[in-house]
N, C-alpha and C positions, 0 to 999 in steps of 0.2 A: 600321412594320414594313418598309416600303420602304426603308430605309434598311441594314438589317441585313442582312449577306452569308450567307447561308445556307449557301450552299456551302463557301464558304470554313470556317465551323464542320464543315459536316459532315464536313470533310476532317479535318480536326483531330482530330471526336470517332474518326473511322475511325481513326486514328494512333492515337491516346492506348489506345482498346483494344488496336491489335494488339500494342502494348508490354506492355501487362499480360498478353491473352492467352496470348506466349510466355512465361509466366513461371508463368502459373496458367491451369490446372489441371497439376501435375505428380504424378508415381509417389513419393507419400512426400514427406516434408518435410524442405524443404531450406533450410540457414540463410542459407545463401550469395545464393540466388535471392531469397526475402524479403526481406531488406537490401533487394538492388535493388530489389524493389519495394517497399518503403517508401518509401526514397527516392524513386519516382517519383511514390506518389501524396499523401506528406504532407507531402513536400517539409519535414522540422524544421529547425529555427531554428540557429544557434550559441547556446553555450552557452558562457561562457568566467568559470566558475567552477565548482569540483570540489565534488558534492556527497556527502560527509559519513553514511552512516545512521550513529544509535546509536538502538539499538531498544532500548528499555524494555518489549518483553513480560514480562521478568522480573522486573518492578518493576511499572511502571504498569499493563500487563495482568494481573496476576496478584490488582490491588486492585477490579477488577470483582465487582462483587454476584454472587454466586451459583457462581460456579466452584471446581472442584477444586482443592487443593494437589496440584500435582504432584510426585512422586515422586523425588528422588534422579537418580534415568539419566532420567527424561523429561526433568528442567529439563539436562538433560547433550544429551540429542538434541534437543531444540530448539536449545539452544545450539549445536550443532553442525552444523543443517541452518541454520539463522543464517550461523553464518561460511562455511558452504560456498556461498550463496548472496550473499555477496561485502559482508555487514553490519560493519563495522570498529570497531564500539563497542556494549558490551553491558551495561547498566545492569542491578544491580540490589540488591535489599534484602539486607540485614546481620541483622536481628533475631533472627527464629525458629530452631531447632536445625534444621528443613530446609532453611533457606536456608544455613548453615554447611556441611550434611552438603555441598548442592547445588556452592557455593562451591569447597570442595576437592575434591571427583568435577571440574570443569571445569578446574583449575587443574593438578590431575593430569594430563589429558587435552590439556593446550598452551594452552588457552585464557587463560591468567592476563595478558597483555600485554592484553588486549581488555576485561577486565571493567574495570567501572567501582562503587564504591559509590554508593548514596544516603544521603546523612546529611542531618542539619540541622545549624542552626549551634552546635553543644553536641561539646565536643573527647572528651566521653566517645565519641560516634560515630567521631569520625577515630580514635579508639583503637582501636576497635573492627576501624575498614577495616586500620588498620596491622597488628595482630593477623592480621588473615586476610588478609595480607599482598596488598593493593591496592596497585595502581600510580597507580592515578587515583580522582577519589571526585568527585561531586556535591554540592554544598552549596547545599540548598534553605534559601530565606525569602521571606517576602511582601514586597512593596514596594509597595501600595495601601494607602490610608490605612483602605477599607474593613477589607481583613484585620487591622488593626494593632488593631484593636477588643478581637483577643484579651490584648492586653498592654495596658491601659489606664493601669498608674504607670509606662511606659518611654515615654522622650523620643526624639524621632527619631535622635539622637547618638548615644546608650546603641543602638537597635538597629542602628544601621550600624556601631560599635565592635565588638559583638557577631561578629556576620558575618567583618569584618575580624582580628576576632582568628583567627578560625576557619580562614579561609582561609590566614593568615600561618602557624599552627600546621602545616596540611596540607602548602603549600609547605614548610615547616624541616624536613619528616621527608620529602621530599624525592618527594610528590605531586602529581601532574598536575592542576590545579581548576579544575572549571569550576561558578558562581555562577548556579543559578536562580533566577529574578526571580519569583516569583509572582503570579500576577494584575499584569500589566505593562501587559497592556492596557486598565486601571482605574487606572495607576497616575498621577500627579501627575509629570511630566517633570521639574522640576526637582529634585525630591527621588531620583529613578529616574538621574538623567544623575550625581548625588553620589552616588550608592548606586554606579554603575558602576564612577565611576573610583577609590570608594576601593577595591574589593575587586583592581582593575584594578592599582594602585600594592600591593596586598599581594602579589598575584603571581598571582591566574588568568589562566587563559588565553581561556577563552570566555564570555562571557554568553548566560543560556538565558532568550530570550523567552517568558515562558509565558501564552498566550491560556487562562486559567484555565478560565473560563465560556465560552469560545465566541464571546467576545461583539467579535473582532476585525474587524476589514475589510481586503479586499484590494483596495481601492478606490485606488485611487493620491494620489486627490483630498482623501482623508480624515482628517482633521488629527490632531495625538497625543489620547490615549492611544491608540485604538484603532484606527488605521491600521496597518496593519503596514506597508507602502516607505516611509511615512516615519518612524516608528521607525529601520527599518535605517539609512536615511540618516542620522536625527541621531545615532545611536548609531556611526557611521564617522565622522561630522562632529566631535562635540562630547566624546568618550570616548577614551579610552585603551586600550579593548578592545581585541586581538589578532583576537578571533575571537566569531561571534556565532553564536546557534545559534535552534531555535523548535520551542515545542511548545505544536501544537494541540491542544485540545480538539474537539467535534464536537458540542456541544448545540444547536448554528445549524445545523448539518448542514453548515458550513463549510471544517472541519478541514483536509481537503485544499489546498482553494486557498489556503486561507489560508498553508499551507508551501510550497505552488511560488508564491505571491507573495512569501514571504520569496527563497526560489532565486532570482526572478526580479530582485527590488530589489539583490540582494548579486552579480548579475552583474558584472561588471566595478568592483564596490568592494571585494571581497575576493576572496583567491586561494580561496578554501575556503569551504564553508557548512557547518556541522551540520544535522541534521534528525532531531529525536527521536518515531521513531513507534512503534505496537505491530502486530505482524502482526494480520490479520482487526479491526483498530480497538479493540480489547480494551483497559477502560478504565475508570478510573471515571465513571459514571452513562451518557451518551451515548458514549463512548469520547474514539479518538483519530483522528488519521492515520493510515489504515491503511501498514505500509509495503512493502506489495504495490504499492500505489496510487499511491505517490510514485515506487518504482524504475518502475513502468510509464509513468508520464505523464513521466519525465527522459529513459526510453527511447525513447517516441513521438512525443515532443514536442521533444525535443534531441537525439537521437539519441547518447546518453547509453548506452555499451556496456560497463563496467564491473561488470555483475553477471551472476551464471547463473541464467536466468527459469526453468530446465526444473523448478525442486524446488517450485516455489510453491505448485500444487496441491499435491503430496505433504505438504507443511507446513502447509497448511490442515486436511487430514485429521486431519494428526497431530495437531496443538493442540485440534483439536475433542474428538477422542476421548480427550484426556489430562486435559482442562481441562474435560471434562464440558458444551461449550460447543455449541449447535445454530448449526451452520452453513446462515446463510440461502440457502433454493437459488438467492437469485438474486444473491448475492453476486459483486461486479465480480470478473472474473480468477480466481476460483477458487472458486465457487458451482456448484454441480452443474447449473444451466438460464442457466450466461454462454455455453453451447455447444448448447442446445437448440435446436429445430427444431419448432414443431406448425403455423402459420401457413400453408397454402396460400401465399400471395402471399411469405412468406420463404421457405418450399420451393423456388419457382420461383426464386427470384435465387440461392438456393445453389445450387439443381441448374447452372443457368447459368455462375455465377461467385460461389464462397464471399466470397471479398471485398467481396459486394453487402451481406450481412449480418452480417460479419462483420468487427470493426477487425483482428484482426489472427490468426492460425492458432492453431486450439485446441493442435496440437503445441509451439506454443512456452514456454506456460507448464506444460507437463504435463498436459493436457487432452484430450477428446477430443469429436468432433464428436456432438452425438447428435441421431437422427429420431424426433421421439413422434408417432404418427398417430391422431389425434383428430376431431373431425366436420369441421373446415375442412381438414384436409390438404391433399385433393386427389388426383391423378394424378402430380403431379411429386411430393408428399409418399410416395406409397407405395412408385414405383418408386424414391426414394429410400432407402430404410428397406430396401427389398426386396435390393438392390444390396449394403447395409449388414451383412444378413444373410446374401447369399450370395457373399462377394465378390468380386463382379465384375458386368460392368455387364450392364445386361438391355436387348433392342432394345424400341424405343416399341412397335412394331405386335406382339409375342409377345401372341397370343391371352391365355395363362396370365395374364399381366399384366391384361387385361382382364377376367378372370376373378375376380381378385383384387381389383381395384377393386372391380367387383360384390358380390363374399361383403362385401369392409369398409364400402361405401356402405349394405347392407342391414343390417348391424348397428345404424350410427347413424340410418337412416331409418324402422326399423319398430318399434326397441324403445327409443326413447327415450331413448338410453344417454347419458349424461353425461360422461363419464369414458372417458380414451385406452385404445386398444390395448395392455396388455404385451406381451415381448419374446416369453414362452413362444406367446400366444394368435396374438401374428402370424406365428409362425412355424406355428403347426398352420392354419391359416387358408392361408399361404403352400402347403404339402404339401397342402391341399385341392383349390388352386385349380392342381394339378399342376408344383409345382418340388419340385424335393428341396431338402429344409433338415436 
């Protein structure tokens, strides 16, 4: 310990606060002042490769167990709080007469440059995208030997022929394709690096990494199939691909890393990365990448300013209550308690400085800060809440205040209450203990 300068720290930590300090606490949220303090205290990385959303809500999320078919104008205002929030590729299904109605309602509305089909490799589908006049189309197949189980008289030739024609067909009618690899990360590299480059010499443009099951790794160190950096790399290395893309699964509870490990591998080897995710994770079985998740960790972590964060919550609301979907209240970024407050000891560091508990301003994603006052609260928790209610700030030493602590300490101390204060009860509590509310 005799060694380590104290002072010299404590000078530092003195500095390091007063820089944050003038920055936070301010009158309303300001974009400009954040920035800076981002930058100061997470100091993000460079990033020197442009990443890519194409969100498959409309597709992948939609194939989730148990949700609503949306409506006509909902899959239109999704779509549409989508590209307002800065999503540049918008996958989705062909088949049913809602997804047709859905189709031309978007296409009507400007969005046609942005949608993309899902098909398989069978040219009745690319008829289909052509029909409903798609620009670009997805052309999913398996390339693990496990999936191939489903076709057991076809030769591995016959299914890469297959593919190939498919894609050739898309390209001559004079479509944008990009070639999903299925279960990739189960797949046999050498049959996977032939699979790439023929569809690569037919004429797509991206190959889509697809971590079927979950079952990838973002381990750097982690050899093929299921490494994903080194995937990217053999697939830059030993392919013909233009452009590479990845879609996680989340049955590992992985999904996320596993796409900013792809971001992160395709750094400085391609100008561009895709990244195919579904808002709130929506998905078959375990879901996907959520892609709130991915623009927030490119935002925080790369300082990645390319999208408008303000509609995120609002778009969570809306897919929930369209899609018939319960959104978990503690869902990162836009779960109803990613802003909550009942903790005494987090009371204290917010009341001090929100940024003790807090990564980054509930204002920023559409959010707002909330105080629940429950039997740990506290003194900083109520005059919290108290402040919240009446807005504006209340001095420590006001009697009333004291007062109030009193009336809400006796609630949870003599009648063994379980369960927080509501907003109606603490305000009449509040008017008890002499403020006007």
């Amino acid at each position: 310990m005799g060694s380590v300068d104290f002072a010299a720290l404590e000078k530092a930590r003195r500095e390091y606060l007063e820089k944050i300090m003038k920055l936070f606490p301010y009158d309303g949220f300001n974009l400009e002042k954040w920035e800076e303090l981002k930058r100061l205290v997470y100091k993000p990385l460079p990033l020197n490769v442009d990443v890519i959303v194409d969100d498959c809500t409309l597709r992948e999320g939609l194939q989730m167990a148990g949700l609503l078919t949306p409506r006509p104008e909902e899959y239109l205002k999704i779509a549409l709080m989508l590209r307002d929030i800065g999503v540049e590729r918008l996958e989705t299904l062909i088949y049913a007469k809602s997804d047709k109605e859905s189709i031309k309602l978007m296409q009507d509305h400007g969005l046609g440059e942005m949608l993309a089909a899902w098909c398989r490799a069978d040219k009745r589908d690319i008829d289909e995208a052509i029909r409903l006049d798609f620009k670009q189309v997805g052309i999913s197949h398996p390339v693990s030997y496990i999936h191939f189980s489903k076709w057991p008289s076809m030769n591995l030739e016959d299914l890469v022929d297959r593919v190939v024609d498919a894609v050739s067909y898309a390209v001559d009618h004079g479509m944008r394709v990009f070639v999903h690899g299925e279960d990739s990360t189960r797949a046999d590299w050498e049959f996977e690096k032939a699979f790439i480059n023929a569809v690569a010499e037919a004429g797509a443009e991206v190959y889509r990494i697809c971590d079927t099951i979950g079952c990838g790794l973002s381990d750097s160190r982690a050899p093929l199939p299921r490494g994903i950096p080194e995937k990217v790399k053999r697939i830059k290395r030993e392919t013909k691909i233009p452009y590479i893309e990845i879609h996680a699964h989340d049955d590992l509870g992985n999904a996320v890393e596993n796409t900013m490990a792809t971001i992160r591998a395709a750094d400085g080897l391609y100008d561009k990365v895709y990244v195919s995710t579904t808002f709130l994770g929506l998905g078959d079985r375990a879901g996907n990448a959520e892609t709130e998740k991915i623009i927030m960790n490119c935002y925080m972590h790369y300082d990645l300013r390319k999208w408008n964060l303000k509609p995120l919550r609002q778009l969570a609301l809306y897919i929930a209550s369209s899609l018939g979907y319960h959104l978990p209240v503690n869902k990162a970024i836009v779960g109803d308690a990613a802003f909550a407050h009942e903790s005494g000891i987090h009371l204290h560091g917010i009341s001090k400085l929100p940024l003790t508990y807090e990564t980054f301003p509930p204002e920023l994603v559409g959010q707002k800060r909330s105080i629940v006052i429950g039997r740990r609260s506290g003194k900083h928790g109520i005059k919290l809440k108290l402040e919240e209610v009446l807005g504006r700030k209340v001095d420590d030493n006001d009697p009333r205040l004291m007062n109030l602590i009193e009336l809400i300490s006796y609630e949870f101390s003599t009648r063994d209450r379980r369960y927080p204060i509501g907003e109606q009860e603490f305000k009449l509590l509040a008017r008890r203990a002499g403020f006007e509310t």
